[in-house]
N, C-alpha and C positions, 0 to 999 in steps of 0.2 A: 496649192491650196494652203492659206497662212491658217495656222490654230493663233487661237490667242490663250492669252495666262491663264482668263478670267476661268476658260473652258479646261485647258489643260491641270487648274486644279481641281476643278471638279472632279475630271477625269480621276485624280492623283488621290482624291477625298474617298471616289466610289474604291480604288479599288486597296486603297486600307484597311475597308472595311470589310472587302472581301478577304482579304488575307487574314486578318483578326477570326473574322468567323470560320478561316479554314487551320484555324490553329489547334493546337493541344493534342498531336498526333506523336508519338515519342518515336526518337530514333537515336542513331547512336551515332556521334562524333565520330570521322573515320580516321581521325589522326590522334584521339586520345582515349576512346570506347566510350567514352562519357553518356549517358544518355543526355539528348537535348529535345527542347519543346520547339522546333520549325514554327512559323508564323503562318505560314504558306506554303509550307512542305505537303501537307495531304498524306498520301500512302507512300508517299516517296521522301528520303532523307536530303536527297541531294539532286537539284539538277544540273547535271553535265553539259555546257556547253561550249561547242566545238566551232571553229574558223577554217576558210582558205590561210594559203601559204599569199598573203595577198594585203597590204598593210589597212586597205578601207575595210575589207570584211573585218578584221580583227578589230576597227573601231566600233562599226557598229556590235560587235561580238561583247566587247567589252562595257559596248551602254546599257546592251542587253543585261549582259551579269550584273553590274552594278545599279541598276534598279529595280532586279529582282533581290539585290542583297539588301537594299532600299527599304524593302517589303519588308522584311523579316525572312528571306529565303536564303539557305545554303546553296553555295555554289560552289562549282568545279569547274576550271576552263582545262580546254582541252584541244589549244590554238595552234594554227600554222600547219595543217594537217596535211594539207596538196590537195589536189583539185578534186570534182567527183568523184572517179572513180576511186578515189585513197578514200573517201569518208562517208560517202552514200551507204556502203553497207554497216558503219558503225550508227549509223541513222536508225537503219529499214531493222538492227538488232535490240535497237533499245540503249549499245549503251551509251550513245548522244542523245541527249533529250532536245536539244534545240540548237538550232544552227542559222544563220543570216541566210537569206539565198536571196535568189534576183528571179522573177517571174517567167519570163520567157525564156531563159536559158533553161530554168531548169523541168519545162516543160518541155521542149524539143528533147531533153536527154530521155524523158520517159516517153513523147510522142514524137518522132520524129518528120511524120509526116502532118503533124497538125499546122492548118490555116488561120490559127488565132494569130491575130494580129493587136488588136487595139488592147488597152490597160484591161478592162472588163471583162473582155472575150477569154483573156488568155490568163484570168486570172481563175474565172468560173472553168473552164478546160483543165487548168494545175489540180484544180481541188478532184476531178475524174479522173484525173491521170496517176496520182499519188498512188502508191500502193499501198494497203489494208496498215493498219499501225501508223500511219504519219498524215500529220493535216497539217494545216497552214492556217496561220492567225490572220489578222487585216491585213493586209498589204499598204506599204507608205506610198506616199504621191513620188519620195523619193526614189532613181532613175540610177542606170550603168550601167544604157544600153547603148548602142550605133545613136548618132545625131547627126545634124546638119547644123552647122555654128557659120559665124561671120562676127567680120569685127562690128562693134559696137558704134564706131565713126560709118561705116557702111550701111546697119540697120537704121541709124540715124536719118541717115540722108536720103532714105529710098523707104520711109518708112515701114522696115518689115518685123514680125513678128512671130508670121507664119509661115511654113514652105510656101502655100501658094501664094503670099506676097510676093515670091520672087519671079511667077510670073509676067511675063511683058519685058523684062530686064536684058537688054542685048550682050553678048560679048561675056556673060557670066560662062567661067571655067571651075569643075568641082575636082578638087584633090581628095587622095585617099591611099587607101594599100592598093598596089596593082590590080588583086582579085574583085575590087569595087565596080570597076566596070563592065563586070558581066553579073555582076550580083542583082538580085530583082530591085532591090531598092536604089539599084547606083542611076548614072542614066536616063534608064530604061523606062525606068516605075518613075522616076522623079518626072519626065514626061508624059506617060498613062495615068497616073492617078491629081498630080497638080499641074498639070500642061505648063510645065519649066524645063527649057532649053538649054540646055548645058552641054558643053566640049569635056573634056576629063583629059587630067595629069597626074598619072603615077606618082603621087607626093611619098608616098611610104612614112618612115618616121621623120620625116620634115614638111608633113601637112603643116603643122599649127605652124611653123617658121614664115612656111611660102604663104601662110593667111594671112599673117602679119604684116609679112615685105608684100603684098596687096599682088603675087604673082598668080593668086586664084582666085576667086572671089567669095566659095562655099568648100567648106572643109569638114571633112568625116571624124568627128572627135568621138569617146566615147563619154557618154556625159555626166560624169563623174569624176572626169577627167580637172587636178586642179590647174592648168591653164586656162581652162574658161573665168576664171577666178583672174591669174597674174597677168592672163595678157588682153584683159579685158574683153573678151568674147561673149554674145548673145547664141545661145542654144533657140533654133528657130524651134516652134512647136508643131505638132504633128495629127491633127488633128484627125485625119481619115488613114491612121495605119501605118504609114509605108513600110515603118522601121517596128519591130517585131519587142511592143514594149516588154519592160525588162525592169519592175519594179520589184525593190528592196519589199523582203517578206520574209517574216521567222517560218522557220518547217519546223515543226514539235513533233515529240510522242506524241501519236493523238491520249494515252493515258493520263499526260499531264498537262495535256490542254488548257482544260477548264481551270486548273488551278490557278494557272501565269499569261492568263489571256487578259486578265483588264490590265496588269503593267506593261505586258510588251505592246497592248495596244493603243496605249498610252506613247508608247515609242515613238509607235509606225507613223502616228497622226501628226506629230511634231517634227517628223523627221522629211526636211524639205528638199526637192532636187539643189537647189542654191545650196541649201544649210549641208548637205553632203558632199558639196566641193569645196566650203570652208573649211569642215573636216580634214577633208585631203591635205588642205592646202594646209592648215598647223602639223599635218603629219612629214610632207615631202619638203617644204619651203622653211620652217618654222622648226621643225626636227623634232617635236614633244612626242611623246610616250602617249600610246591610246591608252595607258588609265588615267594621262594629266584629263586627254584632250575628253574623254568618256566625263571624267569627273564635271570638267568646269559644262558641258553642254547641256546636264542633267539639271546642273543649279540653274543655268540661265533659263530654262525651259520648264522650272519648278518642279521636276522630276526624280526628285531624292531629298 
């Protein structure tokens, strides 16, 4: 889903004025005691936000902070933590106020037997799932979850866009990590739910190689992944589930929710499955520092 400028300042207009009007609450500088007037601070002086040990969460970590400092808000990062289990409890205590997550992942960690599948299912499910003290803002269109990619000369030619394009197409082979073909979605599911016929080759970390040298023909990336980007790759879309979506979504205090929810979801809305493997791709290819790459994405998307 493309936002456009026209919307995202308005977006960027409403929520100035929410910060303004959530202003003139005093607190105190925590590096000189100073008192100061937060724009956007509310009952709290500072919001803490915290990252994976993982260079994309850190980008969007750092859009995050710099367009709540954007606002007139105080911030703290508090990045490169390690996975769940290192940061979840500094979450569920208060002292992270807000953190990147991805939807279905971090629903399975609290449900582990949940059947949500599709964006919507599994986003309404996270918000039941969450424990007392933590809610979720919007959720982005953007994605970093399992996918089904093919080169671009191959969607081309067979005109596909969706799994079940692929469909009808003989002699198609899917690579992936070994454990892919007994997983529900390898296969199995790719035959039950979009009636597509496919043989499997343990590609492991040279899926995207053998995609390219055309030794498979569908290949298990995760899609977020910046090779969808360098080696020209189409991420097919998934319309009825199969892959267990996995959308980029702020987890907050729910106490400071209300305060930092029209900037971060101002974020979420601008933040596109494509435009987060651009991201990547100036982070892994391009070598720039997530506050260049945070800075210039915020200006191009009138966001600061």
């Amino acid at each position: 889903m493309s936002i456009t400028r026209t919307r995202l300042s308005l977006a960027l207009a409403g929520t100035a004025v929410a910060a303004l009007a959530l202003a003139g609450c005093a607190s105190s500088d925590p590096l000189t005691g100073d008192s100061t007037e937060p724009a956007g601070g509310g009952d709290s002086s500072t919001i803490v936000i915290g990252s994976q040990a993982y260079y994309s969460n850190e980008i969007i970590a750092e859009i995050y902070a710099q367009a709540l400092e954007a606002n007139g808000f105080e911030v703290e990062r508090n990045f490169n933590i390690g996975q769940r289990d290192a940061y979840m409890p500094s979450l569920e205590d208060g002292s992270i106020d807000l953190f990147p997550e991805y939807t279905g992942n971090l629903l399975q960690y609290f449900d582990a037997d949940t059947t949500a599948t599709t964006s919507d299912d599994v986003y309404a499910a996270l918000q039941e799932a969450l424990p007392d003290g933590l809610t979720v803002l919007d959720q982005s269109p953007a994605t970093d979850q399992d996918s089904y990619n093919v080169t671009a000369s191959f969607a081309e030619e067979n005109g596909l866009t969706s799994i079940g394009d692929l469909a009808g197409i003989e002699g198609l082979v899917l690579g992936g990590a070994p454990e892919l073909e007994e997983r529900p979605y390898g296969p199995t599911g790719l035959q039950d739910l979009y009636g597509v016929t496919v043989s499997f080759n343990a590609t492991a970390d040279t899926t995207v190689e053998e995609l390219v040298a055309g030794n498979i023909q569908v290949a298990n990336v995760y899609s977020a992944d910046p090779r969808i980007e360098t080696e020209d790759l189409v991420t097919l879309e998934d319309p009825e589930g199969l892959f267990l979506a996995s959308n980029v979504v702020p987890v907050v205090n729910a106490d400071v929710a209300d305060e930092i929810a029209d900037v971060n979801n101002a974020v979420s809305a601008a933040l596109t499955p494509d435009g987060l493997v651009a991201l990547n791709v100036q982070s892994t290819v391009d070598q720039r520092s997530p506050e260049d790459i945070a800075a210039d994405w915020l200006t191009e998307n009138g966001l600061n």
